[in-house]
C-alpha distance (Angstrom), angle and dihedral (degrees) to the residues before:
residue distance angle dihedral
X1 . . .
X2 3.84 . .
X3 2.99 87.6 .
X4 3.88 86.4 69.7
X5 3.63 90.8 62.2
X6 3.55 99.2 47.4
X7 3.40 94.5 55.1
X8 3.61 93.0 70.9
X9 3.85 92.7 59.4
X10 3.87 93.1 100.9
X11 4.10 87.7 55.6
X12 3.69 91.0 43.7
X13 4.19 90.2 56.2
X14 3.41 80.8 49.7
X15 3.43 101.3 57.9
X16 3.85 92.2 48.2
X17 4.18 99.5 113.2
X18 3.86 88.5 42.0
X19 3.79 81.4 47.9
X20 3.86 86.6 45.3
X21 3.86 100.8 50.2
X22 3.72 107.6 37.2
X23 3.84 97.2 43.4
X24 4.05 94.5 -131.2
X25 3.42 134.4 58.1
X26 3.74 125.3 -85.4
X27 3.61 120.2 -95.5
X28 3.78 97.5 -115.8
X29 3.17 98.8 52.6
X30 3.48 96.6 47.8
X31 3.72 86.9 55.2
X32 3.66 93.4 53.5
X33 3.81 92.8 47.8
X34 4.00 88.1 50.6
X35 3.94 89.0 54.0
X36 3.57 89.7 48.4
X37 3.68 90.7 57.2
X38 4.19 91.1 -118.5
X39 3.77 94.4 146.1
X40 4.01 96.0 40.3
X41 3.49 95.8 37.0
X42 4.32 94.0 118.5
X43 3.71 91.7 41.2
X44 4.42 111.3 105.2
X45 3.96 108.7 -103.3
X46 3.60 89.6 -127.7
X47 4.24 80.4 73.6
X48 3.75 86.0 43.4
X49 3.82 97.5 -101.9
X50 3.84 125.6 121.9
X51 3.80 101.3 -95.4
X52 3.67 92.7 -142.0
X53 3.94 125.0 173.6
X54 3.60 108.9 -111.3
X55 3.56 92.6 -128.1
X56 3.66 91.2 51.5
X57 3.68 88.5 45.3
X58 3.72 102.9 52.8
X59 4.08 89.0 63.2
X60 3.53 92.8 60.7
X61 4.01 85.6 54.2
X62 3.78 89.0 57.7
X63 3.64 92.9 49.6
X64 3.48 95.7 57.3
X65 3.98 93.4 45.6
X66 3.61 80.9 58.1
X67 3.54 94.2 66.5
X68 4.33 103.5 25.1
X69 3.82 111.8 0.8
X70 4.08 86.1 -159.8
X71 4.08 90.2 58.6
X72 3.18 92.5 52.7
X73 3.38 104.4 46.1
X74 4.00 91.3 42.2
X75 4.33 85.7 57.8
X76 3.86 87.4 43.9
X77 4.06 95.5 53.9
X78 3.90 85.9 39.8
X79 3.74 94.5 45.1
X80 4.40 97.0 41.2
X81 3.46 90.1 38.7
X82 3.93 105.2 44.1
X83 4.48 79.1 68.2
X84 3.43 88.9 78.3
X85 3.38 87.8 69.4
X86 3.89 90.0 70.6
X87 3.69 92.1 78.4
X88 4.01 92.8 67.0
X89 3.32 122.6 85.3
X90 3.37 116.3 -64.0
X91 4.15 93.9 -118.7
X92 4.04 75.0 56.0
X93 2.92 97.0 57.7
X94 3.62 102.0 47.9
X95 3.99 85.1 48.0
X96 3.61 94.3 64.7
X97 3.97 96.8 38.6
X98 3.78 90.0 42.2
X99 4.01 93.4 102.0
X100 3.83 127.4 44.4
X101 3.54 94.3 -125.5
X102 4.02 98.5 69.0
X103 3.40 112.8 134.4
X104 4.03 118.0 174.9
X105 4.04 114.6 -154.6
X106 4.24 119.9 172.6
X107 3.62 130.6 167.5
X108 3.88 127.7 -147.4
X109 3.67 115.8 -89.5
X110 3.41 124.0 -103.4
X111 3.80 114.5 173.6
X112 3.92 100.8 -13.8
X113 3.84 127.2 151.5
X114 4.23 124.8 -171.8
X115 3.77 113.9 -174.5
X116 3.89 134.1 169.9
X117 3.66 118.0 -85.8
X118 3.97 108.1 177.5
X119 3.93 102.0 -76.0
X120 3.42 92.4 -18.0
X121 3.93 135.5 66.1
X122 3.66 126.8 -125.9
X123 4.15 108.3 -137.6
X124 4.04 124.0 -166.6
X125 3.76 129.4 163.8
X126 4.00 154.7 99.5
X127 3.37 120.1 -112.7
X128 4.22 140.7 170.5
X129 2.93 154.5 -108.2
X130 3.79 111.5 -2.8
X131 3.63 106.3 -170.3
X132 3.59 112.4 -153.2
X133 4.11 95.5 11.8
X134 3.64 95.9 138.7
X135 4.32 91.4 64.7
X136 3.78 92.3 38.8
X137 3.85 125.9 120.8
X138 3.80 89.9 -172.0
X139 3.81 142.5 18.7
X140 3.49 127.6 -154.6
X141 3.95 123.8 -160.1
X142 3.67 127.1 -176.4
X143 4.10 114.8 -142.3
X144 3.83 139.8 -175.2
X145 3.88 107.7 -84.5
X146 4.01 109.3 -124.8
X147 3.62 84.2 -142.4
X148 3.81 98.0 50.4
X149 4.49 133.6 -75.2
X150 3.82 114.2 32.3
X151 3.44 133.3 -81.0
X152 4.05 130.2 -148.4
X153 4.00 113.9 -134.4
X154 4.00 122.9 -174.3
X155 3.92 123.0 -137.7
X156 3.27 149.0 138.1
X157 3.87 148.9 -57.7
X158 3.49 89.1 -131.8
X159 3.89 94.5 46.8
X160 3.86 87.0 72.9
X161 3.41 145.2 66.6
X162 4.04 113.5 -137.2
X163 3.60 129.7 -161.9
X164 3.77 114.1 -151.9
X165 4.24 97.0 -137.1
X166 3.83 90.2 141.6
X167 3.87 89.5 122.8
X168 4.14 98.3 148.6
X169 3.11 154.6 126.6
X170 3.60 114.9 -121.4
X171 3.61 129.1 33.4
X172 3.55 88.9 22.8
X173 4.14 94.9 154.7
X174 4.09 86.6 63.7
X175 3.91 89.7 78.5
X176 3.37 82.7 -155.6
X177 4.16 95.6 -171.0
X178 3.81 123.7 -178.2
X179 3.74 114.4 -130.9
X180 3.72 142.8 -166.3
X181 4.18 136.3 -143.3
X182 4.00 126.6 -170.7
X183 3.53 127.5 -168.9
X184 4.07 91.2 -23.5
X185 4.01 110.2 167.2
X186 3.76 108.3 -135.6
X187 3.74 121.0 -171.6
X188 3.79 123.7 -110.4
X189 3.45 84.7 -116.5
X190 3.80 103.9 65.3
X191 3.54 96.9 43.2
X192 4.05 122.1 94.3
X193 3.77 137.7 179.8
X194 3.83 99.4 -149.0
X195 3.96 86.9 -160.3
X196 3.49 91.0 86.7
X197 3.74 135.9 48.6
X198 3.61 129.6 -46.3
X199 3.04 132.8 -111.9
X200 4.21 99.6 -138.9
X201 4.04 100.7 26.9
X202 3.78 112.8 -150.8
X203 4.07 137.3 129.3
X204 3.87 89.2 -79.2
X205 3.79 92.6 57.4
X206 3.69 96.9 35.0
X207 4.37 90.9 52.9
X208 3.64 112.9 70.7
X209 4.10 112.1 -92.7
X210 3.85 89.2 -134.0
X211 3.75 93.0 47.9
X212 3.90 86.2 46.7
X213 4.63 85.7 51.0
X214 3.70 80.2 44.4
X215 4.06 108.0 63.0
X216 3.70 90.7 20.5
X217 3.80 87.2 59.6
X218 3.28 86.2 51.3
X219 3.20 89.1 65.5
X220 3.68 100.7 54.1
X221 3.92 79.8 51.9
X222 4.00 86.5 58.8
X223 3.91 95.5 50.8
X224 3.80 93.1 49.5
X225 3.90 98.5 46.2
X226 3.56 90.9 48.0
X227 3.59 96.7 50.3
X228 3.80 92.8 49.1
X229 3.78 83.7 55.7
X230 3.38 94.6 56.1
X231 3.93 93.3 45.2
X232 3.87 88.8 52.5
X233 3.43 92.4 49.4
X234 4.14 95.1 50.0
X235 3.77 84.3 46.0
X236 4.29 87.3 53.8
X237 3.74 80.0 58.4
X238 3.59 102.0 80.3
X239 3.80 103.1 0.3
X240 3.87 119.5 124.3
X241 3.53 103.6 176.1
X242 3.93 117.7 -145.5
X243 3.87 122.7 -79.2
X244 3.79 80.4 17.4
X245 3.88 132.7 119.1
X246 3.50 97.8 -165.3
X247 3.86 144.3 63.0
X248 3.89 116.2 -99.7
X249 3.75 80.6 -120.4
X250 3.68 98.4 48.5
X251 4.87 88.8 54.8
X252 3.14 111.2 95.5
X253 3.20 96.2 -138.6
X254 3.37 102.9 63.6
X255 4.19 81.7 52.3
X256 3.41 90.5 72.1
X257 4.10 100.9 38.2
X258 3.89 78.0 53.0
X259 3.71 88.6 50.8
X260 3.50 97.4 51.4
X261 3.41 105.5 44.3
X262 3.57 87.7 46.8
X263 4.13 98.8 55.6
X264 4.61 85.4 43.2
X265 3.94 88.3 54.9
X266 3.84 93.9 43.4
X267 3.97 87.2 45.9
X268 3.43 97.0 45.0
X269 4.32 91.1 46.8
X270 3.19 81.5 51.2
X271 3.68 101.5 55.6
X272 3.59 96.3 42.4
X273 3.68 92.9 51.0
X274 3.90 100.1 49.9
X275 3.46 98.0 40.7
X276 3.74 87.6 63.1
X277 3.66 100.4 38.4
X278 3.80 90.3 53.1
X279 3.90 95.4 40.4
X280 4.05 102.0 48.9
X281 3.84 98.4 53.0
X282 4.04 79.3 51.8
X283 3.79 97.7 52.3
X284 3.72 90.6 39.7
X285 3.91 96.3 57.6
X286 3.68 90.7 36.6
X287 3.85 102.5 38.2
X288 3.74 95.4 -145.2
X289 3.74 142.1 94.4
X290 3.72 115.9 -140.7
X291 3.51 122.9 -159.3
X292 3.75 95.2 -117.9
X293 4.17 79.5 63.4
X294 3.56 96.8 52.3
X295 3.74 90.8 48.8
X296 4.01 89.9 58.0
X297 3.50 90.7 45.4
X298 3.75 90.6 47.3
X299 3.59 93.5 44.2
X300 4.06 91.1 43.9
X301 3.90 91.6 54.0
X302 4.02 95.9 47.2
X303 3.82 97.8 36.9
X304 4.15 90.7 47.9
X305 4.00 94.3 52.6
X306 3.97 86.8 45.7
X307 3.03 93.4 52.2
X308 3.93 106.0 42.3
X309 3.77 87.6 52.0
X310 3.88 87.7 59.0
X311 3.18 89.7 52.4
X312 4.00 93.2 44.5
X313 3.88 84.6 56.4
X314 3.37 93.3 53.7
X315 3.71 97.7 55.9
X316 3.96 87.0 46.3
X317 3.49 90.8 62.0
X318 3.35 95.7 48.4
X319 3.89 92.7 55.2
X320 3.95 95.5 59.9
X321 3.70 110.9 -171.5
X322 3.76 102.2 -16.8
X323 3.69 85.0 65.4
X324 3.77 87.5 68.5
X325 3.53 114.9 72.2
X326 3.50 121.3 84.0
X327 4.15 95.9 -122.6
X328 3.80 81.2 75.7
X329 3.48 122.4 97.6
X330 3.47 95.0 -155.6
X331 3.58 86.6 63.1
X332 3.52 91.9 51.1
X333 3.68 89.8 49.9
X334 3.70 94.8 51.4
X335 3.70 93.1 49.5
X336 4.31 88.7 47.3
X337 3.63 81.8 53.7
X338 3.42 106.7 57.6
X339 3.56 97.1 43.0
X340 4.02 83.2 61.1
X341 3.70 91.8 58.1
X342 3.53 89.6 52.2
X343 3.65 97.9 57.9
X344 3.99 126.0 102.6
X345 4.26 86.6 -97.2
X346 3.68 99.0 45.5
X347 4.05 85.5 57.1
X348 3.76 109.5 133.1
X349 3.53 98.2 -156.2
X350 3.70 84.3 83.5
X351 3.75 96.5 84.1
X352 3.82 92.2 69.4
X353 3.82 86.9 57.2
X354 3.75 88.4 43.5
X355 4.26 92.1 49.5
X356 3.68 86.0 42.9
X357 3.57 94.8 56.5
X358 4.27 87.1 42.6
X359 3.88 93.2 59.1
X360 3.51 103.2 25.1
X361 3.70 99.5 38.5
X362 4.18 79.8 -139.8
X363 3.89 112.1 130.7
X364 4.00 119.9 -166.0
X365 4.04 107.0 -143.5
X366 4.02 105.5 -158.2
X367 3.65 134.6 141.1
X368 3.36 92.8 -66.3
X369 3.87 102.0 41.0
């Protein structure tokens, strides 16, 4: 069934200037990722998703960033963040995975307050950053509980107001809006507190959803740097760069940036890809996540984007001016990529948690760990 998805990678590349321009993706293919089952890929067929393996999933991520690093990362929020659904009620669930057109966008909060109001709950806030808002047939926000923790509600599009401030440079296709609520009523029945139990109990709910954004992220990461690799190196092809009498392929030099950047991406794929296909048979079978696990998937996720930006840099360098104009897509690739390494899991203060937890065996479980 991935398979499905991955299919539409060639009209997805071609897409990429529409993509570019209009800051969301177009309609059609939106449509034709929905009936592929793109954004409910992770969510158990019995709900009407896909059921896929994570570590299956995570490849099809990558192939899509190879193509349109804002498509995939739109069907990766949609598809990581649609689980949280699984702690609602299970006629809840079944409401919001009832058509094949679900799509589930949220933002983090900013200032955002839930409290009890007789069955229902009363929700207020700002959040940012929904990726994917303008295709989504629900939103989710999570917002300070009045009576202590947070709590998750589910709502929708049209219960918010959104400000269009996605004015960037990178990622522009996500549309990734902020949006307010007052005073909305939301019923007891869409609301979750994702501190306790879910409701549908499997490896995806028992791993930490940020840990699960972080490596499959990652992957997004992966499909971009590899693609600006191979642009670079089609560019090499015919390339013979002023004051020069050779071909950018032909300079040695460039032979061995190649070289390099080409063994760090295929080390850091390969990383990424066996830590997860060792670790989720584990936490399957054992129906735990240790904190030694979270630290590899932690570490995975950070080291990964660090790593494919390197190798992003790399290729820029290689491109000299060509690489500059904004008809390229390895400029567009190099901009995509650096807006990943600024996000919340491409942080690099993590490795001092991650060395901590090395030596001192100590790890620090937070909201991102």
């Amino acid at each position: 069934m991935l398979e499905n998805i991955t299919n539409l990678v060639d009209q997805v590349a071609a897409a990429g200037d529409d993509i570019e321009s209009t800051r969301r993706l177009p309609d059609d293919l939106v449509e034709k990722l929905k009936n592929a089952g793109a954004f409910r890929a992770l969510i158990p067929t019995e709900f009407g998703g896909l059921g896929a393996d994570f570590e299956d999933y995570v490849y099809m991520i990558q192939a899509l960033a190879s193509a349109d690093a804002s498509t995939a990362w739109c069907v990766n929020q949609a598809a990581v963040i649609g689980l949280t659904s699984l702690w609602l009620p299970e006629e809840s669930i079944r409401e919001i995975w009832s058509s094949p057109q679900t799509s589930v966008a949220n933002g983090p909060p900013f200032n955002c307050l839930i409290e009890s109001d007789g069955d229902q709950f009363k929700l207020n806030g700002h959040w940012g950053f929904s990726s994917g808002c303008q295709h989504a047939t629900w939103m989710m926000g999570a917002a300070k509980y009045a009576g202590g923790g947070y709590r998750i509600a589910y709502f929708r599009p049209n219960d918010v107001t959104f400000n269009d401030n996605w004015q960037v440079a990178g990622l522009r296709g996500t549309g990734s809006f902020e949006f307010t609520i007052s005073d909305l009523c939301v019923d007891a029945s869409l609301v979750a507190d994702l501190a306790a139990s879910p409701t549908y109990v499997s490896d995806l709910t028992i791993a930490p959803n940020t840990l699960l954004f972080a490596v499959s992220f990652a992957c997004v990461a992966l499909g971009v740097a590899r693609s600006t690799l191979d642009d670079v190196i089609a560019l090499a092809q015919g390339k013979v760069p002023r004051w020069s009498s050779i071909k950018v392929q032909d300079d040695p030099d460039v032979q061995r940036f190649v070289g390099r950047a080409t063994a760090r991406w295929r080390s850091a794929d390969a990383y990424l890809h066996r830590t997860l296909e060792t670790m989720f048979p584990v936490i399957r079978e054992t129906g735990e996540v240790t904190h030694e696990q979270r630290s590899e998937l932690r570490m995975a996720g950070t080291h990964v984007i660090q790593e494919c930006a390197e190798v992003v840099d790399l290729a820029y360098k290689i491109s000299g001016s060509t690489g500059i104009y904004q008809d390229q897509k390895l400029q567009r690739r190099f901009q995509d990529m650096h807006v990943i390494t600024q996000h919340v899991q491409g942080r690099e203060a993590y490795f001092a948690l991650l060395g901590r937890h090395q030596m001192t065996g100590h790890y620090e479980i937070g909201p991102m760990t």
